[in-house]
C-alpha positions in Angstrom: 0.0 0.0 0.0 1.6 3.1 -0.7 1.9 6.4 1.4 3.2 9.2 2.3 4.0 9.3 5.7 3.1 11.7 8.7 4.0 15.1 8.0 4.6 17.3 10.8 3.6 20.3 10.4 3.4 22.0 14.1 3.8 21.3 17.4 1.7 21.7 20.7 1.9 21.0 24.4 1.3 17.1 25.0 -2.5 17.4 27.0 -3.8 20.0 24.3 -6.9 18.6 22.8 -6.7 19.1 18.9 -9.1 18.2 15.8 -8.8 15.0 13.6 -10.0 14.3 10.4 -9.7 11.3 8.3 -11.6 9.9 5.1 -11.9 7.4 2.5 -12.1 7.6 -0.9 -13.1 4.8 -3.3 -12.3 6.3 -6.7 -15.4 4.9 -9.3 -12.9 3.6 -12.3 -9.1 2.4 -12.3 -8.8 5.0 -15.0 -10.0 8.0 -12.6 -6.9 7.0 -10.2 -3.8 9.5 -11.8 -6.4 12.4 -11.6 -7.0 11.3 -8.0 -3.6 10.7 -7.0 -2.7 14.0 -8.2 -5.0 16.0 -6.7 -3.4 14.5 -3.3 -0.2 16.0 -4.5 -1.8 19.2 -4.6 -3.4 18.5 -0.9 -0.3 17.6 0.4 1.1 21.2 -1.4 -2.0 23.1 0.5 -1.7 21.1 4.1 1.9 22.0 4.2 0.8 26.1 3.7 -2.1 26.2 6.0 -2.3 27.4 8.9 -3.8 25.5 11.9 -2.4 22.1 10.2 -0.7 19.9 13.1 0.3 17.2 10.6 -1.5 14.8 7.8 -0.5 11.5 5.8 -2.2 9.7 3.1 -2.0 6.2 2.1 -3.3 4.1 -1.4 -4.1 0.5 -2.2 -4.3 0.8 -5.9 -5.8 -2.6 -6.4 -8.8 -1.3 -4.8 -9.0 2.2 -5.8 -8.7 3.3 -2.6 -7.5 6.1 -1.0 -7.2 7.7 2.7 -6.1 10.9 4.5 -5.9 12.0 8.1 -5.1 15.6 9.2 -5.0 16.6 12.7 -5.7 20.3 13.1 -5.1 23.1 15.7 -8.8 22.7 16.7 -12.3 22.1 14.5 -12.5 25.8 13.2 -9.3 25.4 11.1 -10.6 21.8 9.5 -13.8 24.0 8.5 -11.9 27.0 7.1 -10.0 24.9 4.7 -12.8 22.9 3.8 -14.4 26.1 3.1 -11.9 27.8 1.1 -11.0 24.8 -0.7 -14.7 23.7 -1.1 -14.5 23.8 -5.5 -11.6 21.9 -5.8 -13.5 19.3 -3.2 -16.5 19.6 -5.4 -14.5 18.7 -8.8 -13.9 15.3 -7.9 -17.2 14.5 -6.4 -18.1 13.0 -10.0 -14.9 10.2 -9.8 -15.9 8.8 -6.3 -18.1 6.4 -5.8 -17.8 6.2 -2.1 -17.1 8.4 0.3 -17.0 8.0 4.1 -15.7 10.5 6.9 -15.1 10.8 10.6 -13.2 13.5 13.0 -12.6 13.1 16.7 -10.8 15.0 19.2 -7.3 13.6 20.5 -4.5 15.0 22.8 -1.5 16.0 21.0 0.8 13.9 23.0 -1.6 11.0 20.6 -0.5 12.5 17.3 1.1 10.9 14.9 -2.5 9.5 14.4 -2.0 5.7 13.3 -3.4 4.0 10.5 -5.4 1.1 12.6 -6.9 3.8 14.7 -7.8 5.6 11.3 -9.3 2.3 9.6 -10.9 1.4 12.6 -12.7 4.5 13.3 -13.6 4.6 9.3 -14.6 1.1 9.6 -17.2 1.7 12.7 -18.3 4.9 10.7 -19.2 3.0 7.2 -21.0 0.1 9.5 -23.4 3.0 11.0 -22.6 1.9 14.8 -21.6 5.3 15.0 -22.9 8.1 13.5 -20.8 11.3 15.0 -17.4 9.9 14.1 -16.8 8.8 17.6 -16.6 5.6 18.7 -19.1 4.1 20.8 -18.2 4.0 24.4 -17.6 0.4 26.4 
C-alpha cells in the first residue's frame, strides 16, 4: 500500500486537545486513479501552507481504488476553514468517487502521529453505522 507518511507540520503541548479528520475515498474507475492521486499531491502542497495544520499523511491501495487521508488540526475551526476555502476543488472530484466515508474526533497531541489502525478502525465503525458522530461508541 503506498503512502506518504506523517508530515509534521506544528507542534503543541502534550495534553492540548486538537481536531482529527480522516476519510476514504473509493475512486469509481481504475482509469479515474492519476487524476485522484494528483490531486493529493496538490493536498499535500496546500496542508503543508495552511495554517492550523498539526500534521497529515495519506496512504493508497491501488488494487482497490482506494485512498485515505488523516489531518490533525489546531482545533475544528481550522478543519472548517479549509474545507471552506477549498470547497470547488473538493467539489470537482465529487463525479470520480463512488464512495465516500468521513469521521473526526478529538485527541491530545501527546496521541499524534495519528495511526493508521486507529484511522481504519474508526472509518470502519463509521461505514457500519454503529456510530454516527465519528466517535466511537463507548464500552
Amino acid at each position: 500500500m503506498p503512502t506518504l507518511p506523517w508530515s509534521t507540520r506544528g507542534s503543541l503541548p502534550p495534553t492540548y486537545a486538537c481536531f482529527v479528520t480522516a476519510s476514504q475515498q473509493l475512486v469509481r474507475w481504475p482509469w479515474n486513479l492519476p487524476a485522484q492521486l494528483w490531486r493529493l499531491r496538490g493536498l499535500r502542497i496546500q496542508l503543508r501552507d495552511t495554517r492550523g495544520v498539526l500534521g497529515f499523511a495519506f496512504a493508497a491501495r491501488l488494487r482497490d481504488r482506494t485512498i485515505w487521508t488523516v489531518v490533525a488540526w489546531l482545533d475544528p475551526d481550522a478543519a472548517a476553514l479549509f474545507a471552506k476555502t477549498h470547497a470547488d476543488a473538493f467539489g470537482t472530484f465529487a463525479p470520480q468517487t463512488a464512495a465516500s466515508t468521513d469521521v473526526s474526533w478529538s485527541c491530545l497531541a501527546e496521541e499524534l502521529p495519528v495511526t493508521w489502525p486507529d484511522v481504519h478502525r474508526r472509518l470502519d465503525a463509521a461505514a457500519a453505522g454503529r456510530c454516527h458522530s465519528g466517535a466511537l461508541p463507548t464500552r
